[in-house]
Structure formats: C-alpha cells, structure tokens
N, C-alpha and C positions, 0 to 999 in steps of 0.2 A: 569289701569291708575289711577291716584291721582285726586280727584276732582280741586287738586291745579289749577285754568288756568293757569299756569307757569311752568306746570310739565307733557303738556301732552294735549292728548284731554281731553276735560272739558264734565263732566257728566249733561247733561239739559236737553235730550228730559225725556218727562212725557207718563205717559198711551195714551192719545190721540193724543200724537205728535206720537207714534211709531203705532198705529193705522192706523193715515192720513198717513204717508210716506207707509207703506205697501199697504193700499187698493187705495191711488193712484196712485202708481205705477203700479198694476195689471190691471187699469180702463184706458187705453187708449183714442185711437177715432176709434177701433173696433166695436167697439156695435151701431155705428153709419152707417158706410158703409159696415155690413156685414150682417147684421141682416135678411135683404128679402134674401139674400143668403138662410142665413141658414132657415128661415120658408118655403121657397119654396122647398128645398132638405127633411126635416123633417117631416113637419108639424109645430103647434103650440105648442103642448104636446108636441110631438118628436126632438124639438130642447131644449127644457128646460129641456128634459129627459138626453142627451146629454149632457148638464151643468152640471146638476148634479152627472153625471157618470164622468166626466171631474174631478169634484169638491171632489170625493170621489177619486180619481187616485192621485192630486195632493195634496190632503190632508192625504194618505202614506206617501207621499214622506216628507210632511209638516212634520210630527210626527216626523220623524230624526230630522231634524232640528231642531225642537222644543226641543228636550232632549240636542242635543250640543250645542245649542246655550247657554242653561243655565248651562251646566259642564262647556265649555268655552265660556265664554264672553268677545270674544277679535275682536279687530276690524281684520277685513277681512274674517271674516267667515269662509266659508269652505275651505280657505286654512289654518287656524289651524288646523280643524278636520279633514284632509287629511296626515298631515305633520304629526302629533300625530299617527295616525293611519297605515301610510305606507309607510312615510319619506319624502324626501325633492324632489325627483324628480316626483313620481305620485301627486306630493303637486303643483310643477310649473303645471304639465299637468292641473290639473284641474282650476286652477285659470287663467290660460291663454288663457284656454277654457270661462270661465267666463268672462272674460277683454273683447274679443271681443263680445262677447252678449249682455253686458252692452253699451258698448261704439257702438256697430250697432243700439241699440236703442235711446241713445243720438242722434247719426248724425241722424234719421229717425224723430224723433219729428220736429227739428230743416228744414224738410222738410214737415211734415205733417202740420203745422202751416203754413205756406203761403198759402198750398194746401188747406186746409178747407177756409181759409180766403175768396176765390174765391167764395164759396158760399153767403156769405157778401155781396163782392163785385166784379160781375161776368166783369167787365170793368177793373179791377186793372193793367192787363196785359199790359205793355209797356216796351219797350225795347232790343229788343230781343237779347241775347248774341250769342248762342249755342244751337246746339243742340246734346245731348248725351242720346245713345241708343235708340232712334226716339222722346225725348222729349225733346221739346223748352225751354228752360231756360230762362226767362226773367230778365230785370234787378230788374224791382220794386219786382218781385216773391221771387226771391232769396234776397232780402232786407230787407224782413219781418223776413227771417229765420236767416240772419247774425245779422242783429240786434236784435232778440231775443234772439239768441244764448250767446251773449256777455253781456243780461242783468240778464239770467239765470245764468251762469257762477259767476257776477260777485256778486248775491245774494250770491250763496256759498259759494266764495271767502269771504265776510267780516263774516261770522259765520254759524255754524249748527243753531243757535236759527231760526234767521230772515228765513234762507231755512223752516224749521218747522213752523214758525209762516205764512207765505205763502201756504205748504202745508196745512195746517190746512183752509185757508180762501177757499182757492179754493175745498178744498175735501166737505167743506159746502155747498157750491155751487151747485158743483156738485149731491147733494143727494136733496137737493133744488128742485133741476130739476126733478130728478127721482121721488119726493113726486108729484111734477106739471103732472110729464107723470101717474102716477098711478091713480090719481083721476082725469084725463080726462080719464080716460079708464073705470072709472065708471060714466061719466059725458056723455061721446059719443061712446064708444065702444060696440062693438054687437059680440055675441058669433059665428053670422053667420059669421062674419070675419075669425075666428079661424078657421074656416073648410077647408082643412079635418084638426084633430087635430092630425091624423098620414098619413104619406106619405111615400113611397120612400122603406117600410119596413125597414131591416137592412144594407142595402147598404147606405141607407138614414140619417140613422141614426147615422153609422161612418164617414159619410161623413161628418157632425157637429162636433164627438167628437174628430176629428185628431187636428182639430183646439180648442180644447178646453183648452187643458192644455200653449197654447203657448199666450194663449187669461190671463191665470192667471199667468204667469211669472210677477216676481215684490216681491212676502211674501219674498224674498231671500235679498232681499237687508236690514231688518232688523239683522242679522246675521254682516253685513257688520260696520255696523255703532253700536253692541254692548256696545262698549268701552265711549259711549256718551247717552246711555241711564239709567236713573236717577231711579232704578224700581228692585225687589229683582226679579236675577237672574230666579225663579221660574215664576216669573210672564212674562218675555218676551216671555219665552216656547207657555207660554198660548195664549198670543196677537200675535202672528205669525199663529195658528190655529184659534184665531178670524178672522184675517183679510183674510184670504183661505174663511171661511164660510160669511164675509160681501162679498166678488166677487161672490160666487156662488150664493148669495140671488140675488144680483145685475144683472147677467146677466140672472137669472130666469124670475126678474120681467119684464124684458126689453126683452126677447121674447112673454110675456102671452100676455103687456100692448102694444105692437107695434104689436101683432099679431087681436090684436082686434080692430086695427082702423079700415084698409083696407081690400081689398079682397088680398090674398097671393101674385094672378100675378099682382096686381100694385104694391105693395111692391117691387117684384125682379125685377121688371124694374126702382124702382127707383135710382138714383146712391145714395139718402142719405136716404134709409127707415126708420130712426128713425124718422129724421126731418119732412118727409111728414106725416108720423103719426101721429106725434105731433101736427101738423096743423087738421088733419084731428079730430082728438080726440076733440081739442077744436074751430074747425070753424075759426081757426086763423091764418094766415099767422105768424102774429106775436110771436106765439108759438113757430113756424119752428127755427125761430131765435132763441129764448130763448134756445132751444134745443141744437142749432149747438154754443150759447155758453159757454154749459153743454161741449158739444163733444171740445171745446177750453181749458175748465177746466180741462177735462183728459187728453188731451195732458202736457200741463202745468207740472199736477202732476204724472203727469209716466216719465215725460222729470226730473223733481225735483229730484224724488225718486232715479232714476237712475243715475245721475247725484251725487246725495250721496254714493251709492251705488258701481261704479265704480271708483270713486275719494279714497276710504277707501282701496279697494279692490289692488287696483299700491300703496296705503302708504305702506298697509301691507307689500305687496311681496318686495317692496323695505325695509322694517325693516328688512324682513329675508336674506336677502342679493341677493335676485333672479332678482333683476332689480337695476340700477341703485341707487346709492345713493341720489341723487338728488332728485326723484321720493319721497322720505322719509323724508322730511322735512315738519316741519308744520310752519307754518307762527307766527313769532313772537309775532304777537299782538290779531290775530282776532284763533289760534289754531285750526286751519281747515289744512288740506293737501292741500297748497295752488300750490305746486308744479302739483303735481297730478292733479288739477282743471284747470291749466293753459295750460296743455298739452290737456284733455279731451275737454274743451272748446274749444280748436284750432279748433280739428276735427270734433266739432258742427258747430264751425261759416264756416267751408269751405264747409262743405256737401250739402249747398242748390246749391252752384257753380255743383254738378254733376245730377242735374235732380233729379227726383223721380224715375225711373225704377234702376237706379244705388246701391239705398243705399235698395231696398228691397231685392235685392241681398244679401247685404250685413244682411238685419234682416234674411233672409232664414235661411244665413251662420252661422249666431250667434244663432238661434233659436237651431240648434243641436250640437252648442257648451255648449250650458245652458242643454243641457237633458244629455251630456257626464257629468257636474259638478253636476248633479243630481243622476244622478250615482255611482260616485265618492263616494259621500258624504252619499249616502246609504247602500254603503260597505264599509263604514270606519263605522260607526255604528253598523254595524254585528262585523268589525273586533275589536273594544276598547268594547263590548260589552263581547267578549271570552277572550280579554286579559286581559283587569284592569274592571273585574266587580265590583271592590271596589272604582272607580272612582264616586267621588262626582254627582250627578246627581240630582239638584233640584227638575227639571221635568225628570217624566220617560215614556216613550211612554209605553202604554198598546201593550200586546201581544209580549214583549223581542223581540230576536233574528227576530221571524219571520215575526214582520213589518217592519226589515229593507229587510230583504229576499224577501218579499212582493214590497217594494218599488225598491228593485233592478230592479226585473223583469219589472215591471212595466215601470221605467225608459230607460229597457234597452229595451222593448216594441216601444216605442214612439223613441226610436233613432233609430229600425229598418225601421221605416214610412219614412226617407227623403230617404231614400235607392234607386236605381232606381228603376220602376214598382209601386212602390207604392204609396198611398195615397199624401203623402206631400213631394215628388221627391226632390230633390233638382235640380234647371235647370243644364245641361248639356249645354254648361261649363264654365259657366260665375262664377256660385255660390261654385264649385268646383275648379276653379281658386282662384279662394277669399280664400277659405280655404287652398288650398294650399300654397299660399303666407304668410298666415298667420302661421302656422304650421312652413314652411322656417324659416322665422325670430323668431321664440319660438323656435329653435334648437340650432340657437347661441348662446341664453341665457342656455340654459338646458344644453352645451356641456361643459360650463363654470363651472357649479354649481355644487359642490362638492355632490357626492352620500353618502349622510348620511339617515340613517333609522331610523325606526321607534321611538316614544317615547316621554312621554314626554318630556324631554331635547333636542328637535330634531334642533329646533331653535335654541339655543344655539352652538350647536356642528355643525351648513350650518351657524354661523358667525364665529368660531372661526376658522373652515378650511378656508373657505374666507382671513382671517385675516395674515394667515399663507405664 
C-alpha cells in the first residue's frame, strides 16, 4: 500500500509500536488467575520449565511467520501466505479459522474486564438480569464490558496511530508492574516458598505446557496489520521473534517472582495468586491493587491487539473477494477498516449480556481454530519454500524446509490435545456446537467462492472469477 493516507492504509506503526501491539496481545490476565494453578501442578522451576519449552514450540512456529511476513507484507497475513501457497479455498479455511479466534478473544476481554473489576470492587454487583449457563448476569457487571467495549472499538475506529499510541502506554505499565513484582521478590521472597521447585514429574509438567502455547497467542496479529508498519520488511521478521521471547521472559519471571512470595498451597487456593503474592512480596495490600491493575492493562492490550488484529484479517478476506464487500472498505478519513471494526465491536459490546461461562466456550472453540491457522501457515512455508525458492525473502528462517516441517508437526501436535481424552478436551458439546455453527456458516461463504489455486496471482484470478 502507498504511504499516501488517501491511497490506502497509511504506514505509522514504528519498532516499538509493533513490539507493544504484539507482546500485549500475547500478555493477557492469564498470569494472574492461573499461576497457583500452574506452580501447584509443576512446581517452581517446573512451571517456568514449561514456559520455556512452550516458548521454544511457539517460537517454530514464530520462525514461518517471521520469513512470510517479510516476503509478504500485506495486510491479513496468513491468508496471503495460504492463498499464495495453496489457493483461494485452504486460504478462506484458514482465515476463517483465524476470524473466530480473534473475535472469541475480543468478546472474552470485553468479559474479563468487569470480571476482574470485582476484585476492586467486590459490592459492584446490582441488578441482576439472567442467568446463562449457571451464571448471573448483572446489570452494572455487564456495563463495565459494554461500555468498554464501544470505547475500545471506537479508539480504532478513528486510527491505528491513537490504538498504538494506547497500546504503547499500557504495555509500559504493564512491565511497570512486572519491575515492581520482581524486586519485591528480592525485597520479601524466600527460596523456601519455591519448594518443591519440582512436582508432579512429567504428568505435571505437561499439564502447564498444554496451556502454554495458547497463553502466547497474539505475535500473529503483527502479520495482520503489516501493511501499516513503517520498518524495512526484514526487520518485522525480527520483532515478531522478539516479541515470542519478551512473553516467554515474562511469564518466566512471573512463575520464579510469584512462586517465592507464598507457600505453593496458599497460592492454589487463591482465586488471583499473582495478586496475593504481590501483597505478600511487599506487606502491602496496596500492591495487590497495583498488580490486579497490571492484570487490567493486559486485558486492555491483548483486547487492543486483537481488536487490530481481526479487524485487518475481515478487510483482507473481504479485498479478496471471500466475504462481503462491505467488509472491505476503509473509512474515508481516519483509513482504518472501519467497517470491519464496527461489526467486531458489535460482538464485543453484546458478549458481557452472555455471562462468562458462555464466551470461554467460545475462547476453547477459537483456541483450536488459531493451532488449525498455525498449521496452515507452516505448510505453506514448506509448500513456497519447494515452489518459488527464488521468492524474495528478507528474513529467512535458519534450518530451510525442516523448521517449517518442525513447526507443522508441532502445530499439528497441539491440535491433537483439544481432541476428546485429552489434556485440553474441548467440552462436549457446547464448544463443539460452537464450532460447528461456525464451520456451517464459512461453507456458504466457501461454496460461493471460486476454486482458484495456487500462486502468486492467486488474488487476482478469486476477483476476476468473482467478477465474472
């Protein structure tokens, strides 16, 4: 696209805007209410062991990405390097697959933000609407999330800069916090805390890493919003493997520094183990706070990122002719996919009206939609890697052919786990419904849409059939 603002998305994020939108979208409020979890299954060593083995899995997979993103640098990511690689219908599959992963995590922020808020202020509760799936819906509960919803929304709505200039203040923050919990951890923490520093052996220790990689979802949505970053192709490659290795430092530290406040079994009983560590680290109740709003700031920035992220992802597929034209329109004045943001935000501002047990459903469903577009996207690297090896390649992932071979398996590893029997199941059949409905409706679209293959010109030749 033309730097013109008048021709197009406008090229502005810098280094550290593509930085903050990646690493806070990967930085949830996970690390907050999961954490005694995982040091109680692990240990101390044994969950940050987990992280790292987590961080080295998705950092495979990160390498693809990183060499396409810098061949092609177009907005919607991995549905160029799908469409290129194997044409226009495994090209809807995987973006369609992606659409719902993105936008389950939009509507889930848009939920988790009331929901932490309660920690704040444990009296907020009035009004009681509903109840769905055995949880009470309030009205002030769901207010916090509608009206957030529609202030987040409409940040993006008037430009990428202001969404970046936001991510930026809150990912500050955020690490803010993390400097504050680290040096209480040399300030009050006790190594006796850390014990045992292994547990569980390796039952124990998978039991943390299933959840590791869906704990770093988020370096993907820089691929998405390529077309708006301001930065020589080679260099994005790079900062999308930085921001893999600032998540893996991050939830390192935040097992070692949370494992050394308390004793293990006060942490798993507590419902926010960061928080109370954070008090305990520094004798401070008022820490607790400070912490839970660090844990507001990842919400924030993972709701941000994504929110960028899936809004690029509906322009794209709408440019190629796979969804609506509509869909594909940028806003005259502010050149943002304002269409696209208006529709995503709808399904933000209603999500708090379905409870909280509703939309994890809905993150489950999306979580093995995002390992299927992981996939995807790692056999199209093996595949444009045997077809066009003379294909411009800024950045090139070390080890050719067999780290995307590597990253397949890998991928295709981790979508075996929601499988029934296994580690990360998906429920039976509420989250299996979800996917089915969702799958239904991307058949109409896909039954529509001309089968054209492979190649570069592949876009071109799924509008000009469209057209026809």
């Amino acid at each position: 696209m033309s730097d013109d603002p008048n021709g197009g998305l406008v090229r502005t994020l810098g280094r550290w805007d593509v930085l903050a939108v990646a690493f806070g979208a990967m930085i949830g409020f996970g690390w907050i209410v999961l954490t005694g979890g995982f040091l109680e299954s692990a240990g101390t060593l044994g969950a940050a062991l987990a992280f790292v083995i987590g961080g080295v899995v998705v950092a495979f997979v990160g390498l693809t990405y990183a060499e396409l993103v810098s061949a092609m640098p177009h907005v919607g990511g991995e549905h160029n390097y799908v469409l290129r690689a194997m044409g226009s219908r495994p090209a809807f599959i995987t973006s369609w697959a992606l659409v719902l992963g993105y936008i389950s995590v939009v509507a889930f922020e848009a939920v988790a933000l009331p929901q932490t808020m309660l920690y704040l202020f444990p009296d907020m509760l009035a009004g009681r609407l509903w109840t769905v799936a055995g949880y009470d819906v309030y009205a002030t509960w769901a207010a916090v999330g509608v009206v957030s919803a529609v202030v987040m929304t409409g940040l993006n709505y008037v430009g990428v800069r202001p969404a970046a200039v936001f991510q930026a203040v809150a990912v500050l923050f955020l690490l803010a916090v993390g400097a504050a919990l680290l040096v209480g951890s040399f300030v009050g923490g006790s190594t006796e805390n850390m014990q045992p520093l292994f547990t569980g052996g390796a039952v124990g220790l998978i039991s943390v890493l299933v959840a590791t990689p869906f704990l770093f979802v988020g370096f993907d949505v820089i691929p998405q919003s390529a077309e708006e970053i301001k930065l020589p192709y080679r260099k994005i490659g790079q900062l999308l493997l930085v921001s893999v290795a600032m998540a893996v430092t991050w939830y390192v530290l935040i097992m070692l520094t949370v494992g050394s406040s308390l004793p293990v079994a006060d942490l798993a009983a507590s419902e926010l183990a960061a928080a109370d560590g954070m008090a305990a680290l520094w004798g401070s109740d008022a820490m607790a706070t400070v912490l839970v709003l660090g844990g507001i700031a990842g919400i924030l920035t993972s709701w941000n990122g994504f929110l960028i992220g899936a809004s690029r992802l509906v322009y794209a597929m709408a440019q190629s002719g796979m969804l609506p034209a509509w869909f594909g329109r940028l806003h005259p004045r502010y050149r943002t996919p304002g269409n696209a943001l208006v529709f995503i935000g709808a399904l933000s501002v209603v999500a708090p009206l379905f409870g909280r047990q509703t939309l994890v459903w809905m993150v489950d469903a999306g979580g093995l939609s995002i390992i299927v577009a992981y996939l995807m996207v790692a056999v199209s690297f093996v595949v444009l890697r045997r077809r066009e090896p003379d294909m411009a390649r800024p950045f090139q992932a070390p080890g050719g052919q067999a780290t995307g071979v590597v990253a397949a398996a890998l991928a295709l590893g981790l979508g075996v786990l929601f499988l029934p029997g296994m580690p990360a199941a998906l429920i039976w059949p509420y989250e299996w419904v979800l996917l089915a409905l969702w799958w239904a409706l991307g058949l109409v679209f896909v039954l529509r849409l001309p089968s054209v293959g492979p190649g570069p010109d592949a876009e071109q030749r799924v509008l000009a059939a469209r057209s026809r």
